[in-house]
C-alpha positions, 0 to 999 in steps of 0.5 A: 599262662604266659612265658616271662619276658615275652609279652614285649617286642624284646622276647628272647631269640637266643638259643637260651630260653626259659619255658614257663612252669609245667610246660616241658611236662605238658610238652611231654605228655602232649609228644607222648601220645603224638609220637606214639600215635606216629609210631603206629601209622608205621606198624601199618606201613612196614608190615608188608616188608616184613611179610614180603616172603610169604606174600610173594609166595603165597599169591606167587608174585614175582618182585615187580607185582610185589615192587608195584604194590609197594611203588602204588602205596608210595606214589598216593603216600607222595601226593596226599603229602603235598595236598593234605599237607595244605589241608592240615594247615587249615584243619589242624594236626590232630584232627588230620592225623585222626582221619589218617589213622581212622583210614589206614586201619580201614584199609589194612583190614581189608588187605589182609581180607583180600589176600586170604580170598580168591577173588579175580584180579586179586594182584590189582584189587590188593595195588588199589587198596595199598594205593589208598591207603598210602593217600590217607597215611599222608595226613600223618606226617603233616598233622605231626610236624604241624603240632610240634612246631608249634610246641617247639622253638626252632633251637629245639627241632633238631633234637625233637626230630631226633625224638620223631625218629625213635617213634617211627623206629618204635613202629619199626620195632613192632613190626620187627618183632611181631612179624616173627612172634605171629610166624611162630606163635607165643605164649604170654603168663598172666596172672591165672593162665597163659594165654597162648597164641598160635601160628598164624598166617602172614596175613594177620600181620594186616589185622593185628596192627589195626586193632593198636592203632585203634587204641592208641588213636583214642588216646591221641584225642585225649591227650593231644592239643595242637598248639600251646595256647590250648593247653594255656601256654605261650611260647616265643618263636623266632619265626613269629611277631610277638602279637600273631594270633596262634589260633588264626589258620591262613587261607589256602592260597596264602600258604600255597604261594608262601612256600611254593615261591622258596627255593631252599624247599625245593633243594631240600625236597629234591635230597628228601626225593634221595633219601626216599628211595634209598629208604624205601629201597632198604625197608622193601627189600632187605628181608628179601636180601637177607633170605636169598642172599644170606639164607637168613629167615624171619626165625633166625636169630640174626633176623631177629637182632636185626629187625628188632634191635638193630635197625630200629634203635640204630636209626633212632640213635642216628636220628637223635645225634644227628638232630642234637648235632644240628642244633648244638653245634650249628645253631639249628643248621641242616645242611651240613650234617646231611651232607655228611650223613648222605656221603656215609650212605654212600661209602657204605654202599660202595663197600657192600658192593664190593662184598658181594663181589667178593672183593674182601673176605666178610660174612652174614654179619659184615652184611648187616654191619653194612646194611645197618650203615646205610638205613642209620645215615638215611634215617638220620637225613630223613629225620633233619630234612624232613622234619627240622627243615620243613618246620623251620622253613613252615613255622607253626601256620605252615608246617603242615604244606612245608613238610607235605611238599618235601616229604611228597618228594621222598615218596616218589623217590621211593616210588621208584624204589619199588616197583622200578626196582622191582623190574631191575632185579628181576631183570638182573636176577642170579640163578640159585645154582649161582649162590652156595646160599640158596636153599633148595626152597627158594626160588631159582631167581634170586636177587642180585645184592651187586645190582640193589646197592649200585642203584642206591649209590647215585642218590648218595652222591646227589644227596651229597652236591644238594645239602654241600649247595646249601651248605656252601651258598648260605654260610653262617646266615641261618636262613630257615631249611639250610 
């Protein structure tokens, strides 16, 4: 099926565009099933920051061994982005992000396994396995943003990245729920009986998630075709010759030096590098926060609100403002709303240092106020850069290596996230006698809250100069990423 007025060289390159018949409810099917196959990655991701606690506990690691597990996950996350990102290209999206879930369920399960034995080296056994399972994870991101690309006109992508945000935050939302659903047991009515779950060990939080991704990976094979013409669609891009063959896959080494050789992908790869380590430096860290600085634990209501409610929808609401943003008022451009979204990160970070100093009166709720600040703007960036832009920059033959180039800077930012800021806190650490807070339970050496948030606020700043750059330097040109 073919689009109207676009079987010609005078196809419509305005933000107006009229789809074909059907295919926005194809569309949505086809994101449906993608999406929430993303969403499920992340109920394999964040589910070793919503146990962080207990497994430090539990193994009594300090919070360098639990930074560098994490920093291990993130380093293979950052590299498997920039060489699956260049595989996807030629592979396609849906059968690299087949092979990423089909890893990471794999992986999980025996992290969970590993931390219920006794086995030697079991600090080193756990790095590896989270190591690996970061590398596999990598063919996720790519595969995603690769198909929708292709399903998407450039005028649509901010919007849409928006939409990618809701389904990370969705997996966010799991995690944050079932975290505390496994730590206190449930009971769910059916139609006969109740079937009623006990409390279980952390580690389950390692073998439960798996078993959805499972399910839903399936469903993705179903449902999913990787561009349009598959579906028998066709649509106008911007970024294409009308006679471009939508099934043709470019060699390697074509897409290698295509988008290596653009500068804007390196600035927009060196902000992402920003916003991955204030990303990952909240979604590691704050449960720590909250339970050594505030006393709130995964059973406080407050935890609750803010795991499940807050931080997820308040990200995905930023994520999809922010992307409407880009597209409606500044024609597809990025750079100036992540200029903003990155000084937001930072005057937020400045006031939550000043309330842990005491600098103004504020509580438990100012807190999380403040902490739901940051992750709403960092989100947002994470949404616009390392989406929109890179599919922008990529197009539908190359979005797979755009994004793994620029997401592969945000995992080494967050790298640096754990275990660097791991060694930092521990080197900073305050003692429990030092804090009203702290319970008789926790350990004597507890976070610095002063210390975290200062580490954050240069990124903001960087962040700030490298989209105000591209912002200043491109005007109203509408070049790809900017």
């Amino acid at each position: 099926m073919q689009d109207e007025g676009t079987s010609d060289q005078s196809r419509p390159r305005s933000a107006f565009f009229r789809h074909p018949p059907g295919y926005r409810k194809r569309r949505g099917r086809n994101w449906f099933f993608l999406g929430l196959t993303y969403a499920s990655y992340y109920l394999c991701r964040y589910n070793l920051g919503i146990v962080a606690p207990e497994l430090k506990e539990a193994l009594g690691f300090s919070n360098k061994q639990y930074g560098a597990i994490d920093s291990a996950r993130n380093l293979a996350y950052g590299v498997g982005q920039f060489v699956n990102g260049l595989f996807t290209d030629r592979i396609g999206g849906k059968q690299a992000m087949t092979i990423g879930a089909l890893g990471t369920v794999l992986l999980n399960v025996m992290f969970g396994i590993v931390a219920w034995s006794n086995i030697g080296w079991l600090f080193f056994t756990l790095l590896i396995i989270r190591m690996a399972d970061g590398y596999v994870q990598a063919f996720g991101a790519p595969g995603f943003i690769k198909i929708n690309t292709a399903w998407f006109r450039r005028q649509e992508r901010g919007t849409f990245s928006g939409v990618f945000g809701i389904m990370i935050n969705l997996g966010r939302m799991g995690v944050g729920q079932l975290g505390p659903l496994l730590a206190t047991g449930f009971a769910v009515p059916l139609i006969f009986f109740t079937l009623t779950v006990p409390k279980l060990d952390w580690r389950y939080m390692f073998i439960i998630p798996p078993v959805i991704v499972v399910i839903i990976i399936l469903l993705m094979n179903l449902m999913v075709k990787n561009h349009p013409e598959e579906a028998g669609y066709s649509i106008a891009h911007d970024d294409e010759d009308p006679d471009d063959d939508p099934h043709e896959r470019l060699e390697l080494g074509v897409v290698f030096r295509k988008i290596a050789s653009n500068p804007i992908v390196w600035i927009v790869a060196c902000a992402y590098f920003c916003t991955g380590f204030v990303r990952i430096a909240i979604s590691s860290w704050w449960t720590i926060y909250l339970d050594e600085a505030w006393n709130i634990g995964r059973s406080d209501s407050l935890f609750w609100w803010l795991a499940v409610v807050l931080l997820p929808w308040g990200a995905s609401a930023s994520s999809l403002s922010s992307g409407f943003i880009s597209d409606k008022f500044f024609g597809g451009r990025r750079a100036p709303v992540a200029a903003v979204l990155y000084f937001a990160q930072f005057v937020f970070m400045v006031l939550s240092m000043m309330l842990a100093e005491g600098l103004f009166a504020g509580g438990a709720v100012m807190a999380i106020v403040l902490l739901l600040g940051i992750d709403m703007s960092c989100n947002a960036t994470h949404s616009i850069l390392g989406s929109a832009a890179a599919m922008d920059i990529g197009g539908r033959k190359m979005a797979g290596f755009s994004s793994g180039v620029i997401d592969s800077f945000q995992y080494f930012g967050a790298t640096i996230a754990g275990v660097g800021l791991g060694t930092l806190l521990d080197a900073f650490a305050i003692s429990a006698a030092q804090t009203t807070a702290a319970a008789a339970s926790q350990p004597t050496a507890l976070m610095n809250p002063t210390v975290w948030f200062a580490s954050m606020a240069p990124f903001g700043l960087l962040g700030v100069a490298m989209m105000s750059y591209l912002w200043w330097r491109h005007g109203k040109s509408g070049k790809a990423g900017t």
